[in-house]
C-alpha positions in Angstrom: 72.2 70.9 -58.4 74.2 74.2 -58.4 73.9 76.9 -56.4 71.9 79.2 -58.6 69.6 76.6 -59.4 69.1 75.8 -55.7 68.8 79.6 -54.6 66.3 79.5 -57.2 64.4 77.0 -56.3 64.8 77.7 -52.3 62.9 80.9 -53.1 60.1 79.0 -55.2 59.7 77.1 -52.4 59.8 79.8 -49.7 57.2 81.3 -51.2 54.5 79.5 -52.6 55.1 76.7 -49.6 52.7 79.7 -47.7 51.1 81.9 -50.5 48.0 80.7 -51.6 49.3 79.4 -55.6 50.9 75.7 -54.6 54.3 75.4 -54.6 54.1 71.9 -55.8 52.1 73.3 -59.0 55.0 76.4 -59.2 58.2 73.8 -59.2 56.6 71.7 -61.6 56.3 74.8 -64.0 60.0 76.4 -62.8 61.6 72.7 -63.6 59.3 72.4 -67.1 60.2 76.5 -68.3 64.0 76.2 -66.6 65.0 72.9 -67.9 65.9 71.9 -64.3 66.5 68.2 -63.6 64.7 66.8 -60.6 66.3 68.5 -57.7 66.5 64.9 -55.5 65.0 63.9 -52.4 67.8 65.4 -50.6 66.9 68.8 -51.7 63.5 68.5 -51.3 64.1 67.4 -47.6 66.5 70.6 -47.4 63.9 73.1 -48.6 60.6 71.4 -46.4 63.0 71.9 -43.9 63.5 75.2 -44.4 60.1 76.0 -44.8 59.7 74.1 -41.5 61.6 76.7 -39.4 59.7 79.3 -40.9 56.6 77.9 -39.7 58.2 77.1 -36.3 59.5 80.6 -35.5 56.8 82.8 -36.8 54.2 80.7 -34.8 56.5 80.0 -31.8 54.1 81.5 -29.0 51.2 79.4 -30.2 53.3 76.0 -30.3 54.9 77.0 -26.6 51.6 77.0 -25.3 50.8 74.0 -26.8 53.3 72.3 -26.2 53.0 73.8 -22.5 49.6 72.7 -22.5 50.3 69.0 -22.9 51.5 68.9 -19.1 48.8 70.1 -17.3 45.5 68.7 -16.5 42.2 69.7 -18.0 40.6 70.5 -14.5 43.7 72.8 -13.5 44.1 74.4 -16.5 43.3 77.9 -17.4 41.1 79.1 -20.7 44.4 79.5 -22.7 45.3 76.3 -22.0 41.7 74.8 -22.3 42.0 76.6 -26.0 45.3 75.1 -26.6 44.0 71.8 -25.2 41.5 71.9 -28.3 44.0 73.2 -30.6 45.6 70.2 -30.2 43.0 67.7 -30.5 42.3 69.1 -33.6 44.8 69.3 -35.0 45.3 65.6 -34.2 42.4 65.1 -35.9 43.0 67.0 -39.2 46.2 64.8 -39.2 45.1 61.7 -39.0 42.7 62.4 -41.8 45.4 64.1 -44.0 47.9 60.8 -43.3 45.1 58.1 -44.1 43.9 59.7 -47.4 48.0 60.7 -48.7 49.0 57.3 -47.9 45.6 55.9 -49.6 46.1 57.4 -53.0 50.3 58.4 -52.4 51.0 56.8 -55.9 47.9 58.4 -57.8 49.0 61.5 -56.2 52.4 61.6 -57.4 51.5 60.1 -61.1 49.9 64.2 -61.1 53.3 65.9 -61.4 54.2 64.5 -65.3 50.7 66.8 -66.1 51.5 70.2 -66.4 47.7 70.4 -67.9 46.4 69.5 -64.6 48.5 71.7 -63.0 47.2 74.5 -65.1 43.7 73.3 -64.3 44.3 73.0 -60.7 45.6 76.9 -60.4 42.4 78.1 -61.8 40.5 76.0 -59.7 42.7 77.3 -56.3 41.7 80.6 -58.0 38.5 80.6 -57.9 38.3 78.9 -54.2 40.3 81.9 -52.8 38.2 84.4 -54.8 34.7 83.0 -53.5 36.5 83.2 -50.0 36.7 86.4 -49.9 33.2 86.9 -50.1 32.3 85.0 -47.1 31.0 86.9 -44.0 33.1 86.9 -41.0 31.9 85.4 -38.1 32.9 85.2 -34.5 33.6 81.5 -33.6 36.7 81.0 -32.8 36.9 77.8 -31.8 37.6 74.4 -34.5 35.0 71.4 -34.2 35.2 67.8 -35.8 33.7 68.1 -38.6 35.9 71.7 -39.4 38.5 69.9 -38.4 37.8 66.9 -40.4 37.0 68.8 -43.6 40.4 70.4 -43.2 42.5 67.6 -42.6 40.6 66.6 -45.9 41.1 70.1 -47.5 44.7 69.4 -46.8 45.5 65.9 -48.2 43.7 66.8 -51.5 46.4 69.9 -52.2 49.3 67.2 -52.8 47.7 67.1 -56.1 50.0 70.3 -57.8 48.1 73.3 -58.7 46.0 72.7 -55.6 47.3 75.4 -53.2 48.2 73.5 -49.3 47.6 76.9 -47.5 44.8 78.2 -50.1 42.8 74.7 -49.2 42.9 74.8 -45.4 42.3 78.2 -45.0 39.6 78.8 -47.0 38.2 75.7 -45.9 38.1 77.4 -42.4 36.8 79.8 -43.5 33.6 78.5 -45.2 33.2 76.2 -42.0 32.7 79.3 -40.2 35.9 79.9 -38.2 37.6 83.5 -38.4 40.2 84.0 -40.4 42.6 84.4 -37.7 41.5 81.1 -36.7 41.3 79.5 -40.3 45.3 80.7 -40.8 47.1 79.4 -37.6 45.3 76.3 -37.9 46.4 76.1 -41.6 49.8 76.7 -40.6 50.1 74.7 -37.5 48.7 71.9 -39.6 51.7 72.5 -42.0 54.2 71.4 -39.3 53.2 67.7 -38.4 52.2 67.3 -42.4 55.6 68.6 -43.4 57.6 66.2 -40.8 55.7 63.0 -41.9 56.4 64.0 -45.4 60.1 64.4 -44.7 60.2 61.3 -42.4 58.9 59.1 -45.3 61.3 60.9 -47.7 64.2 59.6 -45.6 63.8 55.8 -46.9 64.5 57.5 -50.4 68.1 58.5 -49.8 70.0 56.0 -51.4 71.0 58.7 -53.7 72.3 60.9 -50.7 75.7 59.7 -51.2 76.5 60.5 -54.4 75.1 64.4 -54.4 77.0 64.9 -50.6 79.6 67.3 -52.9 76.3 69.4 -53.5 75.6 69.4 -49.8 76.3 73.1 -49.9 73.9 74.3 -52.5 71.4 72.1 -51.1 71.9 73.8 -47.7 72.1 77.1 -49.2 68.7 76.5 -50.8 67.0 75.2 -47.2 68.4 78.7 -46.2 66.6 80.9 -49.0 63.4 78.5 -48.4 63.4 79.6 -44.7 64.1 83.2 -44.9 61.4 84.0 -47.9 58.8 81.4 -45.9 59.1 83.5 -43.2 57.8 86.5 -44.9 55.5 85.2 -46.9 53.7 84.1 -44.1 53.8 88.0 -42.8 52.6 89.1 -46.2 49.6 86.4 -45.7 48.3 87.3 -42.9 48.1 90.5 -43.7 45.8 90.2 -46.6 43.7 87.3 -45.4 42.6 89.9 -42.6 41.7 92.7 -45.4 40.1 89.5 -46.9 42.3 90.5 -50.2 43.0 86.5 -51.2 41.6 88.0 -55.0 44.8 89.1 -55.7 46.2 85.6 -55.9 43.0 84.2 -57.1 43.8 86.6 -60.4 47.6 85.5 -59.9 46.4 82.3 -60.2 44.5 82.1 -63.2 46.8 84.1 -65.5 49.1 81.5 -64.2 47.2 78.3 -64.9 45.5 80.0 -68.3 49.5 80.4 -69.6 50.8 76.9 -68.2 47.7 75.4 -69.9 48.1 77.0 -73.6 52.1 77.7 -73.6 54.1 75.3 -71.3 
């Protein structure tokens, strides 16, 4: 891996880890158009990382009060920690759902990324699920039940397949659950961080090949750096336009996208 290649693919990452257009789907294609060899687990443990921290920073009040939460009682606690309280549990939930069904079909999963016709098909299909979002009505609960929960936690385990946006799935599946957007986002992106952390952890048994790219350790750092940074403001640019309820512009993105990788790549 050099260190163009890794900047490279750091900023793929950084980006499409949080915009709605699946970053899975978007390496696939970079690797397929760039002639890039597979990066390694090493590198794909740097960048998650990096995305990680993005995650972690931008939402740092929400996971203090969470994490807050946890040690104090439900009868003593106040209504931000009551909401944080069922923050939690659901997100618990969503997890657990997300875990059984990636470990359930993890090989079927992974057979997906040899297909770059899937991955076409799978953009358009992201597409149209962030275009129909927009025309939902907002509403005013802001609160997650089981079954939202649930049907994320679902939402989320099916966007391993490539082409099937992560961020694009959960939030729009908030959304048509009836939770506002605000809502339908941090959830999404909280989600990301236990998801992204049991992904890494069952990366690690896959390191055998650590030791002989350790003289890339740099590049592969350097790329965990770019994924960070360019996560981080992707989540800005995000939020912004899932509160003007603008996710059409990606859905467009991500049709001229799948439409080319299906008839030219």
């Amino acid at each position: 891996m050099t260190f163009f290649k890794s900047i490279i693919l750091g900023i793929v990452q950084g980006l499409t880890e949080f915009l709605p257009v699946s970053s899975s789907g978007h390496l696939v294609i970079f690797q397929k158009l760039l002639k890039f060899n597979d990066p390694g687990v090493l590198f794909e443990i740097t960048v998650h990382l990096g995305t990680l921290i993005a995650v972690i920073v931008y939402f740092r009040q929400d996971i203090w009060k969470i994490i807050r939460s946890i040690f104090i009682w439900q009868k003593d606690a106040s209504e931000e920690i009551k909401r944080s309280h069922s923050l939690l549990f659901h997100l618990i939930i969503a997890s657990i759902v997300t875990a059984i069904i990636g470990f359930a079909f993890k090989d079927m999963f992974e057979s997906f990324f040899e297909n770059t016709l899937l991955v076409g098909l799978m953009l358009i299909v992201t597409g149209i699920i962030l275009f129909i979002s927009d025309k939902i009505k907002r509403t005013d609960k802001t609160k997650m039940s089981v079954p939202s929960s649930l049907l994320v936690g679902f939402a989320q385990s099916i966007a391993i397949i490539p082409g099937i946006s992560r961020s694009g799935a959960t939030i729009t599946t908030g959304i048509f659950t009836g939770r506002t957007r605000d809502l339908a986002t941090r959830f999404s992106f909280l989600l990301f961080i236990p998801a992204i952390i049991g992904a890494t952890l069952l990366k690690l048994k896959n390191l055998q090949d650590a030791i002989s790219v350790s003289g890339a350790a740099g590049n592969f750092i350097t790329g965990g750096i770019a994924a960070a940074i360019v996560g981080y403001f992707a989540i800005a640019v995000l939020i912004r336009i899932i509160k003007k309820a603008k996710l059409f512009y990606f859905s467009i993105y991500c049709w001229i996208i799948g439409i080319i990788t299906i008839f030219l790549i």
